[in-house]
DRENTORKOL-3810 file (N, C-alpha, C; in nm, 4 decimals):
REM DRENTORKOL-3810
@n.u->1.7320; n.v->-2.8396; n.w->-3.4233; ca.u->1.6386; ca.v->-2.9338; ca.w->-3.4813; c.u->1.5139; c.v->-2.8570; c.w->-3.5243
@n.u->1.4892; n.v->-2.8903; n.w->-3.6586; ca.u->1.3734; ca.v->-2.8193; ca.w->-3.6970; c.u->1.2191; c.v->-2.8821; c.w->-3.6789
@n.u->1.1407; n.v->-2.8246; n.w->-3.7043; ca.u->0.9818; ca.v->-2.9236; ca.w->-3.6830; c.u->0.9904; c.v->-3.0522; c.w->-3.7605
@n.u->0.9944; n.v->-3.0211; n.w->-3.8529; ca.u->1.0311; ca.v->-3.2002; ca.w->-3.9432; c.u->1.0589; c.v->-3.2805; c.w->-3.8725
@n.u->1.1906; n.v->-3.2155; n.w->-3.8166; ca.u->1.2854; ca.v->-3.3284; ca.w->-3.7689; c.u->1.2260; c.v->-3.3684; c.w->-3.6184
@n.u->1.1718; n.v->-3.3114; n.w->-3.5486; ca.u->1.1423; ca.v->-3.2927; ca.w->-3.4490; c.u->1.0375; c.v->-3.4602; c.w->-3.4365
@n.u->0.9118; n.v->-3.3484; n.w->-3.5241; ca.u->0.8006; ca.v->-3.4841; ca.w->-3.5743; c.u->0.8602; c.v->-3.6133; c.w->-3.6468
@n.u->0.9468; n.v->-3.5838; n.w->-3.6815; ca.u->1.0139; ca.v->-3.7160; ca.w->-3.7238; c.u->1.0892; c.v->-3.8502; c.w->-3.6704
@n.u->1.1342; n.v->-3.7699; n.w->-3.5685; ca.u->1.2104; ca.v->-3.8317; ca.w->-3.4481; c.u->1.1529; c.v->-3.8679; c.w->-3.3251
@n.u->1.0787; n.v->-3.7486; n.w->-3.2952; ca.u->0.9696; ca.v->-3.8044; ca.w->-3.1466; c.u->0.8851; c.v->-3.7577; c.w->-3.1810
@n.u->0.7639; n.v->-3.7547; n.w->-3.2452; ca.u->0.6204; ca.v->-3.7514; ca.w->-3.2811; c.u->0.5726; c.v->-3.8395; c.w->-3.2206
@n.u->0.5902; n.v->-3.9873; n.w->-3.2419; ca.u->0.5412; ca.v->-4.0890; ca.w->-3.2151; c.u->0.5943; c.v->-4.1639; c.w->-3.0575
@n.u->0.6742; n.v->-4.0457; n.w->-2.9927; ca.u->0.7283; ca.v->-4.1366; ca.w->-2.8628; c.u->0.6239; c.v->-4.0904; c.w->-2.7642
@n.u->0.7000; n.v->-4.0974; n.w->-2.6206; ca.u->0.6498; ca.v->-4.0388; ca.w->-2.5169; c.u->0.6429; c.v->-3.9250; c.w->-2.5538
@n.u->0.7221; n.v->-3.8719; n.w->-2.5091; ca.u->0.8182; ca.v->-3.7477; ca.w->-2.5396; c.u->0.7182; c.v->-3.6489; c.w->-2.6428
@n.u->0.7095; n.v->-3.6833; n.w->-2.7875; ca.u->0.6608; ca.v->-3.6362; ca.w->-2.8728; c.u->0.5382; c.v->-3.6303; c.w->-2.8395
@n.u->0.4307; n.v->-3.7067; n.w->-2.7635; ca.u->0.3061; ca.v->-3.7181; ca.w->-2.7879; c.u->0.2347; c.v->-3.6282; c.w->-2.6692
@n.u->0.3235; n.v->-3.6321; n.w->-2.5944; ca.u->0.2661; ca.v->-3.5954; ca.w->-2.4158; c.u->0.3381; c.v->-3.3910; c.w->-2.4054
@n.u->0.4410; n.v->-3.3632; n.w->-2.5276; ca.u->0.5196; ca.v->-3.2423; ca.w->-2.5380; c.u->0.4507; c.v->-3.1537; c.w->-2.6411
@n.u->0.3818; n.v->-3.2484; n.w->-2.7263; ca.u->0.3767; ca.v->-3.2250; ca.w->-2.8737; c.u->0.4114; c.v->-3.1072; c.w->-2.9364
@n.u->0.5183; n.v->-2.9952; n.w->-2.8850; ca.u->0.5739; ca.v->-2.9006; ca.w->-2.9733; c.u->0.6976; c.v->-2.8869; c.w->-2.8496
@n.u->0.8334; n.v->-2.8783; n.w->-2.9080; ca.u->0.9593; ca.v->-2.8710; ca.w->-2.8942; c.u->0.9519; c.v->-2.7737; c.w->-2.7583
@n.u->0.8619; n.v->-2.6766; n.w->-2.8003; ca.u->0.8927; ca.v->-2.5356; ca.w->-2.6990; c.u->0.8775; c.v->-2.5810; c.w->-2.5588
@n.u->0.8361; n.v->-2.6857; n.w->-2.5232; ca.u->0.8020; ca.v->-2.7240; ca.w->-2.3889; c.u->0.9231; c.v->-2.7863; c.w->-2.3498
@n.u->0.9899; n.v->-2.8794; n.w->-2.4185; ca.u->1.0687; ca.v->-2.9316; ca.w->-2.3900; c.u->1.2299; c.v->-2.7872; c.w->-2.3816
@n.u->1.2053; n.v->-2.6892; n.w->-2.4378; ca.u->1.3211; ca.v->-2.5776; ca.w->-2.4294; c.u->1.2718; c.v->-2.5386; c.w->-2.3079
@n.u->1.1039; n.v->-2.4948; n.w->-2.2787; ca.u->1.0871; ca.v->-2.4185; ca.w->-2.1876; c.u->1.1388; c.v->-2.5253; c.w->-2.0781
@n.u->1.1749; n.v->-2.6287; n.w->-2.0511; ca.u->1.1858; ca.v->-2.7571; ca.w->-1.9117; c.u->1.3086; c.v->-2.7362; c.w->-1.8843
@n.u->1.4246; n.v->-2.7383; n.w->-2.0289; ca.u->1.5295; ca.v->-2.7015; ca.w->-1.9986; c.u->1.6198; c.v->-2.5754; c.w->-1.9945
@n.u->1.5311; n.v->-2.4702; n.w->-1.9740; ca.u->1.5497; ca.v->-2.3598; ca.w->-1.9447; c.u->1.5507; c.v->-2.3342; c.w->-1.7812
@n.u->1.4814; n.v->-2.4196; n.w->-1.7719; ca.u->1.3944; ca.v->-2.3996; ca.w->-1.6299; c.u->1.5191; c.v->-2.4843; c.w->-1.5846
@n.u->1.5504; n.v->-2.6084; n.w->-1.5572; ca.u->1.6650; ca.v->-2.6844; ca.w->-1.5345; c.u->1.8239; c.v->-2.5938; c.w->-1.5168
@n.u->1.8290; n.v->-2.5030; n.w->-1.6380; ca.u->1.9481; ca.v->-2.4230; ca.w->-1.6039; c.u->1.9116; c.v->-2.3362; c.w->-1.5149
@n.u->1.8179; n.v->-2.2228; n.w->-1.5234; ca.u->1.7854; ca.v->-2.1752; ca.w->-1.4188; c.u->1.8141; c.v->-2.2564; c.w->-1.2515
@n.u->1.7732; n.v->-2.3568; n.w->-1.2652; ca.u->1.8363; ca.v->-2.4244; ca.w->-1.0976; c.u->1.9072; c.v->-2.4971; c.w->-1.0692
@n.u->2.0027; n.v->-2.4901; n.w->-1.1696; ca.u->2.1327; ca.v->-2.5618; ca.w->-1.2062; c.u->2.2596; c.v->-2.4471; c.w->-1.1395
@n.u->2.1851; n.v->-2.3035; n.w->-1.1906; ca.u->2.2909; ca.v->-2.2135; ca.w->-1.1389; c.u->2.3821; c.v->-2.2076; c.w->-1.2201
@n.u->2.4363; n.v->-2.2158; n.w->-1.3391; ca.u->2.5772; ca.v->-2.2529; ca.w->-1.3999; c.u->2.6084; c.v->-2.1457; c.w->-1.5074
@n.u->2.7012; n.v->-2.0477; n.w->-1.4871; ca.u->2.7455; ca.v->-1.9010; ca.w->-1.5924; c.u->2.7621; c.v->-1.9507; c.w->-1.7114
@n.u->2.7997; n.v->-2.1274; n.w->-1.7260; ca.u->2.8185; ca.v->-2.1380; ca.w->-1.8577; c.u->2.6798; c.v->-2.1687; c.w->-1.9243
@n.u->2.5733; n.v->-2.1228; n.w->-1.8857; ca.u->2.4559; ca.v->-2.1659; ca.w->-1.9873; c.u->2.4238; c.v->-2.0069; c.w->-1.9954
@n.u->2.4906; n.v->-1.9099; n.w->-1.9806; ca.u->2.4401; ca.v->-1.7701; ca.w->-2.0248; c.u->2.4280; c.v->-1.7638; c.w->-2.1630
@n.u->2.5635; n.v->-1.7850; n.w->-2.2951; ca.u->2.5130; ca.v->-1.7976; ca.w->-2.3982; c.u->2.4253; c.v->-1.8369; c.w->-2.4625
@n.u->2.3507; n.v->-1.9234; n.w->-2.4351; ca.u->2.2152; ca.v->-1.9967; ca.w->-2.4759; c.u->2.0867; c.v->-1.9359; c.w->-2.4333
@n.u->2.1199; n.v->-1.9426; n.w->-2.2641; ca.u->1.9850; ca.v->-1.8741; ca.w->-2.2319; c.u->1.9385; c.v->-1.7003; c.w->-2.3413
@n.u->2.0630; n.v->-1.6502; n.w->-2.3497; ca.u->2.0343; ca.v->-1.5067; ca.w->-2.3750; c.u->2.0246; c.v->-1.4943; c.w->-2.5372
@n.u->2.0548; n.v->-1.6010; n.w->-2.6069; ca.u->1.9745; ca.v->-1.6555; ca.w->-2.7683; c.u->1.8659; c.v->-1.6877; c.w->-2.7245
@n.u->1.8163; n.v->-1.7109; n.w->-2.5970; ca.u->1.6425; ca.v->-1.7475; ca.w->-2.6272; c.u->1.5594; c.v->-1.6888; c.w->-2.5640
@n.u->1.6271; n.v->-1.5482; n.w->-2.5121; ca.u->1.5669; ca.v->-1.4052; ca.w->-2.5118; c.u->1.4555; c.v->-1.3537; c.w->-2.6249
@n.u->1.5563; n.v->-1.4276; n.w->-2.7688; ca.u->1.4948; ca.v->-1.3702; ca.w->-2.8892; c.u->1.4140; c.v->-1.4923; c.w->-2.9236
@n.u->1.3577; n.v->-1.5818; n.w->-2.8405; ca.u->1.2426; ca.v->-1.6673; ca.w->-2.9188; c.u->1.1388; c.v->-1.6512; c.w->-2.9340
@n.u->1.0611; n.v->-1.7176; n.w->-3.0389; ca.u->0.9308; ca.v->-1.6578; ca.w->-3.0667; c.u->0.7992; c.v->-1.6950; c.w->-2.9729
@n.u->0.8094; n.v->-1.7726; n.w->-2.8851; ca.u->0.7569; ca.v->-1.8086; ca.w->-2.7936; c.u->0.7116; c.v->-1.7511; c.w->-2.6649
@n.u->0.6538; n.v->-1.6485; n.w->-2.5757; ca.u->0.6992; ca.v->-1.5523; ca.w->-2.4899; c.u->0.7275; c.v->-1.6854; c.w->-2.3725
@n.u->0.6991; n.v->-1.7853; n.w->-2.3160; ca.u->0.7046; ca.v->-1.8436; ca.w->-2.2164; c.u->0.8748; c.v->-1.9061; c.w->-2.2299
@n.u->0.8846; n.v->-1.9448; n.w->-2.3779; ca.u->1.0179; ca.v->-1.9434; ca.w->-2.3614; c.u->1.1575; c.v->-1.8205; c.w->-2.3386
@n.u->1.0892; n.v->-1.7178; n.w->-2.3877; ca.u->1.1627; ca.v->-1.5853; ca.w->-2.4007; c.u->1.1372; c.v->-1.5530; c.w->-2.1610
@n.u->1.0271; n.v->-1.5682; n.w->-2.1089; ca.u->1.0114; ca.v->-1.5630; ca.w->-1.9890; c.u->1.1110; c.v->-1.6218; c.w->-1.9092
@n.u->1.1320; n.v->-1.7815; n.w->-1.9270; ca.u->1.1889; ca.v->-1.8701; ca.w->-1.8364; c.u->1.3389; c.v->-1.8715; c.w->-1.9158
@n.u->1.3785; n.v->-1.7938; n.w->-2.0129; ca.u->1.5110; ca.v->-1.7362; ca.w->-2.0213; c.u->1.5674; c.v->-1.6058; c.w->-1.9287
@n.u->1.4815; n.v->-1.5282; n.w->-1.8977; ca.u->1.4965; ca.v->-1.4108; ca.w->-1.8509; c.u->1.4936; c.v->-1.4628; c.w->-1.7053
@n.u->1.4129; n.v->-1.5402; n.w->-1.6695; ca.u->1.4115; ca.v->-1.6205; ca.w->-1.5259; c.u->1.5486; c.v->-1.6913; c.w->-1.5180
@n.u->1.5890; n.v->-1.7250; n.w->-1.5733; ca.u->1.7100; ca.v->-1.8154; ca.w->-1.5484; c.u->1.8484; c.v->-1.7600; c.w->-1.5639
@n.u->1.8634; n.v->-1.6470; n.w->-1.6156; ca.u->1.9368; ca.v->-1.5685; ca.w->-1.6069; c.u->1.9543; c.v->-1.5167; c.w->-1.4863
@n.u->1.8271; n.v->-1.4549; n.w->-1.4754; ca.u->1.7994; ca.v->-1.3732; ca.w->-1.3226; c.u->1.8960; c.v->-1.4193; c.w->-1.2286
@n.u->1.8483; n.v->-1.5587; n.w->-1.2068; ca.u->1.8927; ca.v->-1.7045; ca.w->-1.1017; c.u->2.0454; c.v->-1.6669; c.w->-1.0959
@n.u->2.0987; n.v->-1.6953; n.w->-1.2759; ca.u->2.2518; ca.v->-1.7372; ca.w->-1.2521; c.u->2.3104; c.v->-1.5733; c.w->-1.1645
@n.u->2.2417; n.v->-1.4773; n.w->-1.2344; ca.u->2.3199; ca.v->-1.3444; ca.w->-1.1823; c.u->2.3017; c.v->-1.3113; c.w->-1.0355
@n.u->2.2290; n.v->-1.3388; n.w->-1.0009; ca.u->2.1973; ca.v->-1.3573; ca.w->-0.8450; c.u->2.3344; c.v->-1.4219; c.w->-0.7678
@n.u->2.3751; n.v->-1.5344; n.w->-0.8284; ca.u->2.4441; ca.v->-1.6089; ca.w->-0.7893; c.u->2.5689; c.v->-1.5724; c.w->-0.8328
@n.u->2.6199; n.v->-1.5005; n.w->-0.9140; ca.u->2.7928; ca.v->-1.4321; ca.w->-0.9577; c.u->2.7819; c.v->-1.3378; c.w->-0.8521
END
């Protein structure tokens, strides 16, 4: 989902108003896999290694950490 769509869809909700940029809502569910524990969210987490965000690029590298701990 791109910003458009983003502001387009929840701008005006909870969600949109109280988040107001997407990255919070990646960084929450980053954080969620991280203590979820689960090998199948490695592909994702390690695409958002490369985000432009460092807190999101952080709590990818954190959540990785987690799952590898745990294999």
């Amino acid at each position: 989902m791109d910003e458009a769509e983003w502001r387009k869809t929840f701008g005006m909700t909870l969600l949109g108003l109280t988040m107001g940029d997407k990255k919070y809502l990646k960084r929450n569910a980053i954080i969620a896999l991280g203590n979820f524990i689960d090998e199948r969210a490695v592909p994702a987490l390690l695409q958002k290694q490369n985000h432009e965000d460092n807190g999101v690029k952080e709590y990818a590298g954190w959540a990785l950490g987690r799952i590898r701990l745990k294999l």
